[in-house]
N, C-alpha and C positions, 0 to 999 in steps of 0.2 A: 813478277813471277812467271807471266807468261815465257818475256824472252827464255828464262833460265830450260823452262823446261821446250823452243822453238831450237835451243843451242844443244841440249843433250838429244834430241832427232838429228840432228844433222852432222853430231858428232857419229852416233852408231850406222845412219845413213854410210857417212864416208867408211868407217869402221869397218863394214861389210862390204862395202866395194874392193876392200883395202884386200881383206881376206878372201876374197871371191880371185879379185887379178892374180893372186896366191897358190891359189889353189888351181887356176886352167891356163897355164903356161905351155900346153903341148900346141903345137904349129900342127893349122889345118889349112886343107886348099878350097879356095875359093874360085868358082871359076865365074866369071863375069862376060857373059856375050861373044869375046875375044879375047879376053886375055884373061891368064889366070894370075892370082895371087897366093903367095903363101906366110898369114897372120896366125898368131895367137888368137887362140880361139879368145880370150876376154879383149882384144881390143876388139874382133868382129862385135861380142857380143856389146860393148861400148857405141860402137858406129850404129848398128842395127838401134839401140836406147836415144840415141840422138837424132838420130833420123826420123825416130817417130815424132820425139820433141817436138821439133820443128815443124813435122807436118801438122800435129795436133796444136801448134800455137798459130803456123799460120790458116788452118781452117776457121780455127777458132774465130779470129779476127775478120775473117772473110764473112762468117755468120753476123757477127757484130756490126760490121760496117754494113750488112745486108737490113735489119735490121732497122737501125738507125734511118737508111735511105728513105725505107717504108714508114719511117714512123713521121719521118720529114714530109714526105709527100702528103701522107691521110692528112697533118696538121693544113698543110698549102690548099689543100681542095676541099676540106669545112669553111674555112676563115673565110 
Protein backbone atom coordinates (compact mmCIF):
# COMPACT_ATOMS: atom_id res chain seq x y z
CA UNK A 1 0.00 0.00 0.00
CA UNK A 2 2.65 2.17 0.92
CA UNK A 3 4.49 1.92 -2.54
CA UNK A 4 1.11 2.64 -4.36
CA UNK A 5 0.54 5.61 -2.77
CA UNK A 6 5.18 6.63 -2.67
CA UNK A 7 4.42 6.08 -6.91
CA UNK A 8 1.25 8.39 -7.08
CA UNK A 9 3.77 11.40 -5.36
CA UNK A 10 6.11 11.07 -7.59
CA UNK A 11 3.96 10.58 -10.39
CA UNK A 12 2.15 14.36 -9.70
CA UNK A 13 5.80 15.31 -8.38
CA UNK A 14 6.92 14.95 -12.16
CA UNK A 15 3.44 16.00 -13.33
CA UNK A 16 4.07 19.40 -12.05
CA UNK A 17 7.46 19.74 -13.21
CA UNK A 18 6.13 18.66 -16.56
CA UNK A 19 3.51 21.74 -16.38
CA UNK A 20 5.74 24.21 -14.63
CA UNK A 21 8.79 23.58 -17.81
CA UNK A 22 5.17 24.34 -19.77
CA UNK A 23 4.26 27.01 -18.69
CA UNK A 24 8.09 29.28 -18.36
CA UNK A 25 9.52 28.85 -21.73
CA UNK A 26 10.38 32.71 -22.16
CA UNK A 27 14.38 33.11 -22.41
CA UNK A 28 16.05 35.10 -19.67
CA UNK A 29 19.56 36.59 -19.27
CA UNK A 30 21.69 35.41 -16.88
CA UNK A 31 24.81 37.22 -16.26
CA UNK A 32 27.46 35.17 -14.50
CA UNK A 33 30.93 37.23 -13.27
CA UNK A 34 31.81 37.29 -17.13
CA UNK A 35 30.08 36.01 -19.09
CA UNK A 36 26.40 36.05 -19.80
CA UNK A 37 24.00 33.45 -20.74
CA UNK A 38 20.80 33.31 -22.35
CA UNK A 39 18.36 30.14 -20.62
CA UNK A 40 14.81 29.43 -20.22
CA UNK A 41 13.88 30.71 -17.29
CA UNK A 42 12.78 26.66 -16.02
CA UNK A 43 16.05 25.17 -16.76
CA UNK A 44 17.65 28.12 -14.68
CA UNK A 45 14.94 27.52 -12.35
CA UNK A 46 15.98 23.37 -12.52
CA UNK A 47 19.93 24.26 -12.16
CA UNK A 48 19.25 26.71 -9.26
CA UNK A 49 16.65 23.11 -7.56
CA UNK A 50 19.99 21.03 -8.02
CA UNK A 51 22.25 22.97 -6.84
CA UNK A 52 20.73 23.29 -3.74
CA UNK A 53 20.37 19.31 -3.78
CA UNK A 54 23.61 18.89 -3.78
CA UNK A 55 24.79 21.24 -1.49
CA UNK A 56 22.09 20.15 1.05
CA UNK A 57 23.19 16.29 0.56
CA UNK A 58 26.68 17.22 0.62
CA UNK A 59 26.35 19.25 4.05
CA UNK A 60 24.46 16.84 5.21
CA UNK A 61 26.97 14.18 5.00
CA UNK A 62 29.70 16.55 6.19
CA UNK A 63 27.36 16.75 9.61
CA UNK A 64 27.10 13.06 9.54
CA UNK A 65 30.58 12.09 9.06
CA UNK A 66 31.28 14.96 11.79
CA UNK A 67 29.37 13.35 14.12
CA UNK A 68 30.28 9.94 13.85
CA UNK A 69 34.24 11.20 14.34
CA UNK A 70 32.97 12.66 17.65
CA UNK A 71 31.07 9.84 18.79
CA UNK A 72 34.24 7.46 17.72
CA UNK A 73 36.64 9.46 19.67
CA UNK A 74 34.20 10.08 23.21
CA UNK A 75 33.99 5.97 22.87
CA UNK A 76 38.26 5.83 22.48
CA UNK A 77 38.89 7.99 25.51
CA UNK A 78 36.15 6.20 28.27
CA UNK A 79 37.39 2.68 27.20
Amino acid sequence: MANIVYLILIVLVVLAGVLFGAANQQLVELDVLVTQFELRLVDITVLSLLLGVVLGIFISILFRLRSRFKKRASQTTTT
